[in-house]
VEXDREN-2710 file (C-alpha; in Angstrom, 1 decimal):
% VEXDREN-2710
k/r/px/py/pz
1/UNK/-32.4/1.7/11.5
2/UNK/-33.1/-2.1/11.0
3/UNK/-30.2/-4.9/10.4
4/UNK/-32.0/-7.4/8.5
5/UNK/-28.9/-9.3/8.5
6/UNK/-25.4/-9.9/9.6
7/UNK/-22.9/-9.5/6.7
8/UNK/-19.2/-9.5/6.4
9/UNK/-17.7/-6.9/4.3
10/UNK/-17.0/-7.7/0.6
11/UNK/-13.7/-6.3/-0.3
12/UNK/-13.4/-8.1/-3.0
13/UNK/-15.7/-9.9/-5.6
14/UNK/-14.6/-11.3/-8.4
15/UNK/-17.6/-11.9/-11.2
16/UNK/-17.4/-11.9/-15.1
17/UNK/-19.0/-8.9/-16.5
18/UNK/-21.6/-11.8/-18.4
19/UNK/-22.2/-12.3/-14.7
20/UNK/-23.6/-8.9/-13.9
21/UNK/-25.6/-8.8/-17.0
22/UNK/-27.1/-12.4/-15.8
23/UNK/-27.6/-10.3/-12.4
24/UNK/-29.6/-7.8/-14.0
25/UNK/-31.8/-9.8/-16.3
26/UNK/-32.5/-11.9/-13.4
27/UNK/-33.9/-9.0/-11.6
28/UNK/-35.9/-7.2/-14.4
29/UNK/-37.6/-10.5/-14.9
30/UNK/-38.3/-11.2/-11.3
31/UNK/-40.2/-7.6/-11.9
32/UNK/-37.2/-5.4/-10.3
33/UNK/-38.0/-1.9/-12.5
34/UNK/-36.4/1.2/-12.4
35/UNK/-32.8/-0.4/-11.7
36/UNK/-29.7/1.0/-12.4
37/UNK/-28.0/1.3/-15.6
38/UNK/-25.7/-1.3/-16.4
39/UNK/-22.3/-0.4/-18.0
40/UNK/-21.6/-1.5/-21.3
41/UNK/-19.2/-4.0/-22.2
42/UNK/-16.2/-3.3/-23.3
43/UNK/-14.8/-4.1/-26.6
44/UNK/-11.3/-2.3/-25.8
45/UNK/-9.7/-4.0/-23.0
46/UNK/-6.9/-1.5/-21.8
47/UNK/-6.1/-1.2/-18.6
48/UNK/-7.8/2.6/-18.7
49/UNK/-11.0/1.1/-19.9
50/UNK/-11.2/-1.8/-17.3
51/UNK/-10.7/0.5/-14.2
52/UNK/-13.4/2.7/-15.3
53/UNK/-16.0/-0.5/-16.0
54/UNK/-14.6/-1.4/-12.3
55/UNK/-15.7/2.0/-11.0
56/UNK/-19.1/1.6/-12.9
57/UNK/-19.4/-1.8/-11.8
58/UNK/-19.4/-1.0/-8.5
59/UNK/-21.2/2.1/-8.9
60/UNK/-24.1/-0.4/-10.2
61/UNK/-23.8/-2.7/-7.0
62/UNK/-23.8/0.7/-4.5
63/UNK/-27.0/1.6/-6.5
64/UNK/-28.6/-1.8/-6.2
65/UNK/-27.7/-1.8/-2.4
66/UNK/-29.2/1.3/-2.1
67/UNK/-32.6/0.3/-2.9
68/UNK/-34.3/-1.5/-0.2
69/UNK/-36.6/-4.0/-2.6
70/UNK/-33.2/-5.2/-4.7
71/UNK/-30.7/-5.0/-1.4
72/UNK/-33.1/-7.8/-0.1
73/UNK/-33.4/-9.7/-3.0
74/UNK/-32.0/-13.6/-3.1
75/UNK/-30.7/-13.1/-6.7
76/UNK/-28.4/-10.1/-5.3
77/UNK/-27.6/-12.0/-1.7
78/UNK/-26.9/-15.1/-4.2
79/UNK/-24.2/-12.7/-6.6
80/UNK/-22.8/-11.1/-3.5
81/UNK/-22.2/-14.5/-2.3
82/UNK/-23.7/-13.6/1.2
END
């Protein structure tokens, strides 16, 4: 396995969910395909609703990390703030 870079760990982030949807636009038109789904905003803001958009949320960012053509990307290295 190959470190492509150094990175300290992210334990927290703290983005606007208009900030993910910019995130993923930016990368379907930078001809990303085949990304992962990205959760629907919520309309209903209980505290039930914005856990599980976390969990999502982060599900979304392990996916995109998992892929070795968006982990690299500047747009994501930019959003993660690396």
């Amino acid at each position: 396995m190959q470190r492509i870079y150094d990175v300290k760990p992210i334990t927290d982030l703290e983005k606007r969910y208009s900030e993910f949807a910019k995130l993923h636009t930016d990368l379907q038109q930078q001809g990303y395909e085949d990304l992962p789904v990205l959760p629907p905003k919520l309309l209903l803001q209980s505290e039930r609703n914005v856990e599980t958009r976390r969990v999502l949320l982060e599900q979304y960012l392990r996916g995109l990390a998992a892929r070795k053509e968006t982990l690299n990307s500047q747009v994501l290295i930019d959003f993660l703030e690396l």
